[in-house]
C-alpha positions, 0 to 999 in steps of 0.5 A: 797595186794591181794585186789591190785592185783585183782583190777588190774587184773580186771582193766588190763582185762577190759582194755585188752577187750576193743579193743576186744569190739572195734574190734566185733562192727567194725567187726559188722558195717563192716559187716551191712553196707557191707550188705547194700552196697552189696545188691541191690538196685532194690528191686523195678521192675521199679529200675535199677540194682544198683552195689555194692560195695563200691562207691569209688571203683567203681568210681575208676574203672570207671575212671582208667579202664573203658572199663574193668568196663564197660564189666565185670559188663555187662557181669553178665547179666544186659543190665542197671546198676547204680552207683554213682560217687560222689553225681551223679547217672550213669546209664550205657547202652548196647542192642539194646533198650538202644543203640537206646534210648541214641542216639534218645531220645531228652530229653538226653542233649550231653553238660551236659552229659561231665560235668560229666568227664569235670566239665565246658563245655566251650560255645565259641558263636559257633566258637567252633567245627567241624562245623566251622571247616567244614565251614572255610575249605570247600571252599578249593579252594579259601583258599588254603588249599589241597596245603598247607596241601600236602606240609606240610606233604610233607616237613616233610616226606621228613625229614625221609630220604630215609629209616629208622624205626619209631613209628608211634604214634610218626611220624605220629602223628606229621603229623597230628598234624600239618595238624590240627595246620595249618586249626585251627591256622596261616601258621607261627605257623603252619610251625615253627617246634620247636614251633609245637614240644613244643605244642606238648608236653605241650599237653601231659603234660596236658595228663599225668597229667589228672588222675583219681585222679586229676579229682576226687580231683581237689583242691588237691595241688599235682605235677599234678596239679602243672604241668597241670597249668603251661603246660596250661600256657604254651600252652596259652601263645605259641598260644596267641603270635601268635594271636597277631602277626596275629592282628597286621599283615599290611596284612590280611591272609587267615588264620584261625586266620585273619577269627577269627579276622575280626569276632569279636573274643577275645583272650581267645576264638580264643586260646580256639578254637584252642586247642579244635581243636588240642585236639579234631581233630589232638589226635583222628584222629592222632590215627585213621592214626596210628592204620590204617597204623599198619593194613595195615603192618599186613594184605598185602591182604588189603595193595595191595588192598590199593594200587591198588585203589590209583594207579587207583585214581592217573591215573584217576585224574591226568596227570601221564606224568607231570614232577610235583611231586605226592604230588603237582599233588594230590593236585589238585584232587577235595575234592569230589573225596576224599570223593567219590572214595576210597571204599576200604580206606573207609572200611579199615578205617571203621574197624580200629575204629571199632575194635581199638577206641572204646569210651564211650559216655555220655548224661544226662537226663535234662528233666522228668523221663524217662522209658526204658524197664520198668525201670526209668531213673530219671532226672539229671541222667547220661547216658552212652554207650560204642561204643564197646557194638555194635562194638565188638558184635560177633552177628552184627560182626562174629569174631569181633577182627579179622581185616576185612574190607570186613565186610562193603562191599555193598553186605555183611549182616555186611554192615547194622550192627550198627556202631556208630565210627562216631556218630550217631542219634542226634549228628553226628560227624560235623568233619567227612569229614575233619578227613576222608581226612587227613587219606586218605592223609597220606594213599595215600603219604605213600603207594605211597612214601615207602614200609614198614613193621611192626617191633620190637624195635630192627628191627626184624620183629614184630611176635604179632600184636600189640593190642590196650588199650582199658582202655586208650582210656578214656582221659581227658585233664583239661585246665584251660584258662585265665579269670577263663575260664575253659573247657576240652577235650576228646580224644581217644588215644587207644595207643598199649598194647606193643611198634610198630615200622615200618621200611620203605623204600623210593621207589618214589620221 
């Protein structure tokens, strides 16, 4: 019996000792690999810094929380670091050297840099991008685009009423939303309200629905990707109905669509075109309109001096005297005008997206080896660059979160610091002028049409300046287009920390 016993007390202790011996050589490898994981790779002095950490963490973090990833691993003291996301090497980049290396070198490629955030980047043989967009609206006059553009945001301003409250990043993003739908597409989209609405909406869908998951595990048959599908259906559908309606139209327009059109361009690509304007065009520059209308309310220093200088350009280049509304007058000045005669809106513009939009720029390596202060960048490498390394760097901007347009005044020493919101180097932004003069429009017939001030949700006047997510300015929209044609966009959304309203008074017809 005894016998019995002890076999099974030897059995039951081993048997007991197995997930203790399970549980050490865990706790082994854990702590071996960690080791591994943790200890830098830059055994090597042409090896840049590489993170530790498990990799999925700092991929996670990437994605989801970028802005504070990126600050918080400079902050330790390197100007370069890698990591990985999945099988890619990421190489970030900050200082006076690697900002002036990413945006000159040319063996850094713009295009294959996003293919990191947006897998395929679409080629639609040029008709893509600010650069038509430019060459479709310069010639302003013969097209009749100010006009109608001023009658847009006109018409629907006048559907506010006479006083009332609103978000701004609602209101006045419509107003741009449409400005943007109206250049890229046809007057009859571009004037039915209820469609516009929709296509704002399948936009967002599309934004709510890009996650760092979905980006990440793109096969994964979850709601999300269930949703971005059916909201790309949507938008594809809504644009594409009224491609053909322009197609069969008796009479050519003058019309973006009709441009399309008569040169050539199929279906998949004129809706291809005018959801990257919409996403690329009316998401940043929308943002930009808001934020700048959120300073103005916060700082009437720089609100009257806004004013003044509209109320000059008004007596300088139009007939004060007519009996024509302000709206139809305005749109009658000469683009140049706009684009030359506005310094304060200039710089109050310029310090809007220095201190509110700050993204994140991506280029790849597609050539050789590159070495950068003693340290190798390897081919195919992804390189990245935060506009906020130089924007919010107290050495070229002296108290950098305080909103100050006087910075970027002719005589002051801040006027030649780098500013990177507009691009710069070998990619300038192609839709600069265009982005510019819808802001000023929305400037001009706002704070010529009302007065208001900043408010809380309950029209309490607002005791915090709102500030603005710096994580959320990183957005990826995936769409996937009909035909397998997939492409994505990258917009700066920047929405504020806490909910802002205005609360606004009409003081002129």
């Amino acid at each position: 019996m005894s016998n019995v016993t002890n076999h099974h007390s030897v059995a039951g202790s081993s048997l007991l000792a197995l997930p203790v011996l399970l549980a050490a050589a865990s706790g082994f490898l854990v702590i071996f690999y960690t080791h591994r994981i943790y200890k830098s790779s830059s055994v090597d002095d042409t090896e840049i810094y590489a993170l530790g950490g498990l990799p999925l963490t700092n991929t996670w973090a990437f994605f989801n929380k970028r802005y504070d990833f990126l600050r918080s691993n400079f902050e330790r003291g390197h100007e370069m670091f890698s990591f990985k996301v999945m099988q890619h090497k990421i190489v970030a980049m900050s200082g006076e050297n690697g900002r002036q290396f990413f945006f000159h070198d040319k063996n850094l490629n713009f295009r294959e840099g996003y293919r990191l955030l947006m897998g395929s980047v679409s080629d639609l043989n040029g008709i893509l991008g600010g650069t038509f967009l430019l060459e479709s609206v310069s010639q302003y006059g013969q097209y009749q685009v100010i006009p109608t553009l001023f009658s847009d945001v006109h018409k629907r301003m006048e559907t506010w009423g006479s006083e009332g409250q609103l978000n701004p990043f609602n209101n006045i993003q419509t107003l741009v939303f449409q400005m943007t739908v109206r250049m890229a597409s046809c007057s009859e989209l571009s004037t039915n309200y209820s469609d516009l609405d929709r296509m704002s909406e399948l936009y967002w869908e599309l934004e709510r629905n890009s996650t760092p998951a979905s980006l990440l595990l793109p096969w994964f048959p979850g709601k999300a990707r269930r949703n971005k599908k059916e909201a790309t259906r949507g938008l594809y559908n809504l644009i594409d109905h009224y491609v053909q309606l322009r197609r069969s139209a008796e009479v050519p327009s003058s019309d973006t669509f009709d441009f399309l059109i008569a040169d050539g361009a199929e279906d998949k690509d004129i809706v291809a075109f005018v959801q990257e304007m919409i996403f690329a065009g009316a998401i940043n520059t929308g943002m930009l309109s808001c934020w700048t209308m959120i300073y103005l309310g916060a700082y009437p220093e720089w609100k009257a001096q806004a004013i003044a200088e509209i109320q000059k350009f008004i007596n300088t280049h139009t007939n004060t005297t007519s009996s024509e509304p302000l709206h139809q007058r305005l749109s009658a000045v000469p683009i140049s005008a706009w684009e030359d005669e506005m310094p304060v809106l200039e710089r109050i513009i310029r310090e809007t997206m220095r201190i509110a939009l700050n993204e994140t720029f991506l280029r790849r390596n597609v050539v050789d080896d590159i070495e950068l202060s003693g340290k190798n960048i390897p081919r195919g490498a992804f390189i990245l660059y935060s506009s906020a390394d130089a924007h919010l760097n107290p050495e070229y901007y002296p108290d950098p979160l305080k909103f100050d347009p006087g910075r970027f005044d002719s005589e002051s020493c801040q006027g030649s610091a780098p500013f990177l919101a507009w691009g710069t180097g070998r990619h300038p932004c192609s839709g600069m002028k265009v982005a510019k003069f819808e802001v000023k429009m929305i400037l001009v017939l706002m704070l010529t049409r009302y007065d208001y001030s900043l408010v809380d949700a309950s029209g309490a006047p607002a005791t915090t300046l709102p500030e603005p997510d710096r994580n959320n300015i990183h957005q990826v929209g995936w769409v996937v287009f009909f035909r397998q044609c997939s492409s994505n966009y990258w917009t700066m959304q920047a929405r504020p920390t806490s909910e802002c309203f205005i609360r606004y008074q009409q003081i002129m017809e």
